[in-house]
C-alpha angles and dihedrals in degrees: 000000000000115000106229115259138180111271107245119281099031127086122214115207092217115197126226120301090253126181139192088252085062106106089226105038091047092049092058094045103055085056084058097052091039092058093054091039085065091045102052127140087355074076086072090047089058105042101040100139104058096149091141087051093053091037088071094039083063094048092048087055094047089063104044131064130242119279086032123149123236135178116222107195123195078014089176112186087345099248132151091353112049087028106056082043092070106030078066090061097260124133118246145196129185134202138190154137104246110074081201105065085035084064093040075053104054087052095048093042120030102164092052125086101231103183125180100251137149112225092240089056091066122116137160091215089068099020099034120225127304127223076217148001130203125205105177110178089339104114094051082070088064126088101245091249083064105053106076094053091044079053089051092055095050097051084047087062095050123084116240107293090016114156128242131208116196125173115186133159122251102238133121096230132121132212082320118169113238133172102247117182096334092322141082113239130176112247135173128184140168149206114274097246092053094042087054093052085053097059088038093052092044083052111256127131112233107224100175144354132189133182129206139176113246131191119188108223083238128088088215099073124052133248107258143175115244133203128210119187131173111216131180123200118254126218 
């Protein structure tokens, strides 16, 4: 397995290795899953409509064959992703922080391995390696001088020429506090073009991207703009 690197002649800033086990990290963290753990199945209320998101669920399972594995990371209360994974004959398995979306999840989703793990905490060594990962509205959880090196450990978990599936919003904001269905989460975001130099730099090939309008059927989450790309990992 290759570890990711800057393609020559452009330099990364990477932040610091972190884990879950670090005071400050885990501290944060916890506020993060909290958040979500209040939220719970009122997530689905608001998001009804995903059909971008299922759009590209459709085309991942176009392009893998039955019986693969996929890792389905930020997997929330498991629907439409982890779901419609299944539900095509792939083997799934599903992380997150909140252990209450990973129980909505469970019972959304029984085929499926859900597991309580923080992104950073990821390895192949201990989780083996993935034919493709999904990270559908994860990394927008993530300060920005975390990203690139979240985006190294998941192209560590995929196989050579895995695919990868990433949804952020558009936005130029970093690690910001918003009120988000009654709650205050930590978001980032960034401009296309610059979310496209970051998966060129952590070594995937973009195939295809796509961008859609999107408003939550609650008035207390804002109307975004929200950006789909399917990646592969490159040798």
């Amino acid at each position: 397995m290759r570890s990711s690197a800057p393609r020559e002649g452009k330099a990364i800033t990477m932040a610091p290795d972190v884990r879950s086990s670090d005071d400050g990290w885990a501290a944060r963290e916890r506020g993060q899953a909290s958040a979500y753990d209040h939220i719970g199945e009122h997530y689905d209320e608001a998001f009804p409509h995903k059909d971008i998101q299922v759009k590209s669920t459709r085309a991942l399972i176009d392009r893998l064959p039955r019986g693969a594995r996929v890792l389905d990371v930020g997997c929330g209360t498991g629907v439409p992703t982890a779901q419609s994974l299944t539900e095509a004959g792939l083997s799934v398995t599903g992380v997150d922080i909140s252990p209450v979306m990973l129980d909505i999840a469970r019972r959304n989703v029984p085929e499926a391995e859900f597991a309580q793990v923080d992104l950073v905490d990821l390895s192949p060594e201990q989780w083996g390696t993935y034919d493709a990962v999904v990270a559908y509205f994860a990394l927008l959880h993530l300060p920005r001088a975390h990203v690139p090196h979240a985006l190294s450990i998941l192209r560590s978990m995929l196989e050579p020429d895995g695919w990868f599936m990433l949804s952020m919003v558009e936005a130029d904001v970093d690690d910001l506090p918003i009120p988000f269905l009654g709650h205050h989460v930590r978001v980032t975001g960034y401009f296309r073009d610059d979310l496209r130099g970051l998966l060129t730099e952590a070594g995937f090939t973009i195939n295809e991207e796509e961008t859609a309008s999107y408003a939550p059927s609650s008035a207390q989450a804002d109307p975004e703009i929200q950006l789909f790309f399917t990646c592969r990992r490159t040798h």
